[in-house]
N, C-alpha and C positions, 0 to 999 in steps of 0.2 A: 625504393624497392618496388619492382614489378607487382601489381596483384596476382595473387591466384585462387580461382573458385577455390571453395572446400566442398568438399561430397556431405550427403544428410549426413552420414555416422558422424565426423566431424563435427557438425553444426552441433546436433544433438548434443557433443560432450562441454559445447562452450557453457562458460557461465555466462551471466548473463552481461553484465559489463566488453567483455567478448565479445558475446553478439554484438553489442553495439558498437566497437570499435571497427571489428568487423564490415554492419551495414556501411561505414561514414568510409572506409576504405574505398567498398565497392562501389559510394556514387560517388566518391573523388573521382576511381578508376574510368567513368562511366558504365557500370558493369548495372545497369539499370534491373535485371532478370534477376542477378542477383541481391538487389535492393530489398525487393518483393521476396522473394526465398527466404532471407534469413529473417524477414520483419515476419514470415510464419514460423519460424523456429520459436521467432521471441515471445510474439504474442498468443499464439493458439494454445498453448499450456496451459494457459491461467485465460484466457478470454471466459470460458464457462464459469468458473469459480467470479471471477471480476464482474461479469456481466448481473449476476444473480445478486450479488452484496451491494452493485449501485444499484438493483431493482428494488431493496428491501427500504433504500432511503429515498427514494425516487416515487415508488408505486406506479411505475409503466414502464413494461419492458420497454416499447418503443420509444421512451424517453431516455431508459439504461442503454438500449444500444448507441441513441447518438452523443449520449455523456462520453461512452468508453471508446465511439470512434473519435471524439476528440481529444481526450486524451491521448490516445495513440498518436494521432500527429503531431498532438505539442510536445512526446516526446522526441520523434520523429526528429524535427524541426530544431528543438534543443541540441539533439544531438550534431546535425548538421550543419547548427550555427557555432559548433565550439563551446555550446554553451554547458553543455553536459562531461560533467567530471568524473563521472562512476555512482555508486550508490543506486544503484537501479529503482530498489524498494521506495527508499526516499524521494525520491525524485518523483517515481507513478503515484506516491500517495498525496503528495502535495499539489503536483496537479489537479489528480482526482477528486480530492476535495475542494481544491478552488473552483473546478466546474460544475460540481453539484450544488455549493452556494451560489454560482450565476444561475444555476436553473431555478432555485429559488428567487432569487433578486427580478430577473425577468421576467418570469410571471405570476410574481408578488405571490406566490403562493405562503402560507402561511401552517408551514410543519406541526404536529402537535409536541410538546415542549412536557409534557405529564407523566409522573411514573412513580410507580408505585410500590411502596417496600413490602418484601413480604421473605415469609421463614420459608425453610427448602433449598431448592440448587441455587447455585452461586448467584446471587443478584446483577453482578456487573456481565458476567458472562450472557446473562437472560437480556442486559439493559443493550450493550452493543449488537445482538443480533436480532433486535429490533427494527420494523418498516419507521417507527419514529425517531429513530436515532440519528439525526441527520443534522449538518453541520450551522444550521439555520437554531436549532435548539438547544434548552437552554442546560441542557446535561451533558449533550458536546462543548460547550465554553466551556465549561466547570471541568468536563476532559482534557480541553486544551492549555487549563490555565495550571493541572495538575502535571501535565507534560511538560511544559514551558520550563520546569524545577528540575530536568532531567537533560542529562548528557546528549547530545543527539545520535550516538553509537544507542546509547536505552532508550530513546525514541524512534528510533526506525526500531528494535527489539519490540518493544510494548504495538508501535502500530500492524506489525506485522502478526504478534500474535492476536488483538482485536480483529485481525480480518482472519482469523483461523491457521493460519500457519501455524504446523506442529512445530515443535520445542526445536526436533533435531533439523530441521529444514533452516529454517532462521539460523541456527548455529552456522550450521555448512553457510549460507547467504554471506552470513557477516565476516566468515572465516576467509570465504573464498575471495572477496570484495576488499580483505584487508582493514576492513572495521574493526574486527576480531581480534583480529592475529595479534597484538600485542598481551592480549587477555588471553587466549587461546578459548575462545568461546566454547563452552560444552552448552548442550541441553540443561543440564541443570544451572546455568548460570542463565540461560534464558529463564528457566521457571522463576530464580531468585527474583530477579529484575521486574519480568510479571507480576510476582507475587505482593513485593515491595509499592509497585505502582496500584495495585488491586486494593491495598491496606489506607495509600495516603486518599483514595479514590472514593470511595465507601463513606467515609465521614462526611465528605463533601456534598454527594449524594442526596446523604440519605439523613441531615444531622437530626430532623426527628425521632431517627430509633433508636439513636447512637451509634450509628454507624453498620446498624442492621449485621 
């Protein structure tokens, strides 16, 4: 099948899996201009929000920007090698956190790993949007090892609502991506799932309060 550009309004309506079938189309095609066009459809939405969330575990912008420019071409590159299957979220986040542990591992920095229970707003909610919460520490293990007990349709769910994705976005994500759809994903089934994951989370935490 011939290529054909798509115009912005178009791009705009892809999702995101789209996009990227889309890009691998166009450097099949050679269509190199539109390589770069749609890789800003895909990325500049979320580069703000992305950029700020690896700065909060990083503590240098200038170290955030060149986490998420790599990122960006390991998806790039994934994608180009065949090796990307869909799952857009899954995919950036796993990335994303395998290169903020080499920014740790490389310059032996050493994250703080301490946290502290206390009464008021949601504790887990307060603990992931933390500068110390980062994959080097030791209440992200205790995160991963809480996920690891979980489907991975409720693992791209739960990591996407950690990085702030509202309830009905994630829905639409999963729905539109076909994670969903045999569930018919609502918002409130992301809250379950959240909530579900926030409960087994807590204990683990926090077992001096009992689970705060």
């Amino acid at each position: 099948m011939k290529f054909r550009p798509k115009d912005d309004h178009e791009l705009e309506n892809l999702s995101d899996d789209d996009l990227v079938a889309y890009l691998v189309e166009a450097r099949d095609a050679g269509f190199d201009e539109e390589v770069v066009r749609g890789t800003g459809f895909l990325i500049f939405p979320r580069y703000g929000k992305q950029l700020g969330l690896i700065q909060k575990r990083v503590r240098s912008r200038e170290d955030a920007e060149d986490i998420l420019g790599e990122v960006i071409a390991d998806m790039l590159r994934a994608a180009f090698r065949g090796q990307y299957t869909g799952e857009f979220f899954s995919l950036f986040f796993v990335i994303r956190d395998r290169r903020i542990a080499d920014y740790y591992k490389k310059a032996e920095r050493e994250p703080e790993s301490a946290f502290e229970s206390d009464d008021g707003e949601d504790l887990i909610e307060r603990l992931v949007s933390t500068g110390d919460f980062t994959d080097e520490s030791e209440a992200w293990m205790v995160v991963e090892e809480v996920l690891a007990a979980h489907s991975r349709r409720d693992c791209t769910v739960i990591r996407m609502r950690i990085d702030g994705h509202p309830a009905k976005q994630v829905a639409e994500s999963l729905n539109g991506s076909g994670e969903g759809a045999n569930a018919g994903m609502t918002p409130a089934n992301v809250d379950q799932i959240y909530a579900r994951f926030k409960n087994r989370l807590r204990p683990e935490l926090f077992p001096e309060a009992g689970g705060a």
